[in-house]
VOPAGU-2260 file (C-alpha; in pm, 1 decimal, decimal comma):
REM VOPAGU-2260
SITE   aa  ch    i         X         Y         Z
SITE  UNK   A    0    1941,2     324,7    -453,4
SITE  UNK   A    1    1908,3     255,6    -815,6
SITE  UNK   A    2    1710,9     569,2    -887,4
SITE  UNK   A    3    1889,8     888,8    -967,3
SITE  UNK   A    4    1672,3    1125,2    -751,4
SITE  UNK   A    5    1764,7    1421,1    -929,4
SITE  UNK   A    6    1535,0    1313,3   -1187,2
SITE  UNK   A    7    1224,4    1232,7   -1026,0
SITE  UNK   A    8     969,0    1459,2    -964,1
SITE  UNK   A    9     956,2    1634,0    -639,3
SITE  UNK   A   10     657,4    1400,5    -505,5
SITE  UNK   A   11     837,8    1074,5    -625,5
SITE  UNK   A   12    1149,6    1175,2    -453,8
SITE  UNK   A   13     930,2    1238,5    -122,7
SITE  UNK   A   14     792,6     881,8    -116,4
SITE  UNK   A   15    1136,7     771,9    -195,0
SITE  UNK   A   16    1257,7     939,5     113,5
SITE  UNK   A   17     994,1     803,7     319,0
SITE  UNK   A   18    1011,7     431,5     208,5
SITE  UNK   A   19    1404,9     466,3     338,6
SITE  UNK   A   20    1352,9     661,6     631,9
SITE  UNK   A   21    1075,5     459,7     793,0
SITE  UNK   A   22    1229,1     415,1    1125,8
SITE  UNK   A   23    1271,2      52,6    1188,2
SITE  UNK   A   24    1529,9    -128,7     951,1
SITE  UNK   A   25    1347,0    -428,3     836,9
SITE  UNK   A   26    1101,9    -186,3     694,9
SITE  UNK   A   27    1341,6      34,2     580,3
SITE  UNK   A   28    1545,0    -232,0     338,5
SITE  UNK   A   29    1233,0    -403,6     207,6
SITE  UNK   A   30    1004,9     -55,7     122,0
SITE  UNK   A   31    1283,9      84,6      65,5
SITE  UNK   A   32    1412,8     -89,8    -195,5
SITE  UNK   A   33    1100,4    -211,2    -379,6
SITE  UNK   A   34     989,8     169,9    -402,9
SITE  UNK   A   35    1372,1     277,3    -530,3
SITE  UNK   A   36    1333,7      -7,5    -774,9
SITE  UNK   A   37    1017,2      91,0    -894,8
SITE  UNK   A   38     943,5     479,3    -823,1
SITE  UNK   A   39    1030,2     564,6   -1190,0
SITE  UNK   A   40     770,7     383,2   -1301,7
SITE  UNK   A   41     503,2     421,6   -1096,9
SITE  UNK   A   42     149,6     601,6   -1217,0
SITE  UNK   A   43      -4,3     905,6   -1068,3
SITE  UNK   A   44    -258,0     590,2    -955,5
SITE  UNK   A   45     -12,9     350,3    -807,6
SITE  UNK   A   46     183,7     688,6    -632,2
SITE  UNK   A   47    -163,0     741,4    -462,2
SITE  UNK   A   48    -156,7     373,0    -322,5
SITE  UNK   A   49     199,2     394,4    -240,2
SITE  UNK   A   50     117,7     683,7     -16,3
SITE  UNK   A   51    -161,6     475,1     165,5
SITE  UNK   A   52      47,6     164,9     204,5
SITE  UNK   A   53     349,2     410,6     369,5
SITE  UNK   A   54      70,6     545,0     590,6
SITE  UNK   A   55      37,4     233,8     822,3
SITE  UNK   A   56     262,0     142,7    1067,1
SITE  UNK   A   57     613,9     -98,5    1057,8
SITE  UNK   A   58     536,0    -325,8    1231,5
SITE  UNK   A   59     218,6    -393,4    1030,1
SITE  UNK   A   60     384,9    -360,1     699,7
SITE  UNK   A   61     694,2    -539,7     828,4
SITE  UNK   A   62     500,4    -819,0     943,6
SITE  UNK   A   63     275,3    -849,1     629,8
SITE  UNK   A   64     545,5    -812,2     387,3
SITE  UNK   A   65     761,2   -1063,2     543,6
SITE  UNK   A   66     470,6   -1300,3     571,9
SITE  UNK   A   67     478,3   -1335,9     958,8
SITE  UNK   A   68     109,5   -1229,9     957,7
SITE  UNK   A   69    -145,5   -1213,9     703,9
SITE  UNK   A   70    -298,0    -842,7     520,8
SITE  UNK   A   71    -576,5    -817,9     697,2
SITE  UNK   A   72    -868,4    -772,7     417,1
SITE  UNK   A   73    -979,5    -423,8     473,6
SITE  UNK   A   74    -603,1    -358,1     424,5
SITE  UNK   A   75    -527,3    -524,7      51,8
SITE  UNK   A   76    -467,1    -346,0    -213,8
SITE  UNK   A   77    -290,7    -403,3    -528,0
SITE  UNK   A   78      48,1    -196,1    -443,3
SITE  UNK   A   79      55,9    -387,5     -74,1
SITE  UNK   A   80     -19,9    -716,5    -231,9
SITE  UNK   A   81     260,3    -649,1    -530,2
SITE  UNK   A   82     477,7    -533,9    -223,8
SITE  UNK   A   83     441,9    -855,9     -27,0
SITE  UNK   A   84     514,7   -1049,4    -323,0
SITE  UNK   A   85     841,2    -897,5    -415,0
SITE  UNK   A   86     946,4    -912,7     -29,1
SITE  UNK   A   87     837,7   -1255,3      54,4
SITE  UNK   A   88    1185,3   -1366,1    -115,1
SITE  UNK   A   89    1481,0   -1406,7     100,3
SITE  UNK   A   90    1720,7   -1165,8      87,0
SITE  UNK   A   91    1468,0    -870,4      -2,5
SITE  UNK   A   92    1518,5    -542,3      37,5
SITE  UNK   A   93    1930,6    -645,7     -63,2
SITE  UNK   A   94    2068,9    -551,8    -335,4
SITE  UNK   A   95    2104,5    -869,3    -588,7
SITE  UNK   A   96    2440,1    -904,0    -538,2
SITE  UNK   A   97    2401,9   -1012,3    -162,9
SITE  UNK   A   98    2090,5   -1160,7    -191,5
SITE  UNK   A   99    2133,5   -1546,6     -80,6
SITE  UNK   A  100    2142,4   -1771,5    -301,5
């Protein structure tokens, strides 16, 4: 993870955890990393919306965010939509390094 955890906040580091530990795989590389990568940076605003995205269920998100299935409407939002952008790439949720190229 490219965030040191030991300096986030204890509610940062939470979501963190959660993003990782998701329980399938596929959902755990792709949250996972795009809330490591951007956790840091993230306002009290945009933590609120991370919480709601992390509330629905993997397959959902891991369908949505890999573009198998559209966000249904009443389930957009600005984090989800910046989420499925970042994860519609191949390779996401690698680390740059193993990404394809």
């Amino acid at each position: 993870m490219p965030t040191d955890t030991e300096s986030l906040d204890p509610r940062r580091r939470r979501l963190l955890f959660r993003a990782h530990h998701r329980g399938t795989k596929e959902a755990d590389l792709m949250i996972g990393r795009f809330v490591a990568t951007h956790i840091a940076g993230f306002s009290e605003a945009e933590l609120d919306e991370l919480e709601a995205v992390l509330e629905y269920p993997d397959v959902d998100l891991a369908d949505w965010l890999s573009g198998r299935r559209p966000i249904p409407e009443a389930c957009r939002s600005p984090m989800l939509d910046r989420m499925a952008v970042e994860c519609a790439g191949s390779g996401a949720g690698l680390p740059a390094d193993l990404r394809p190229q």
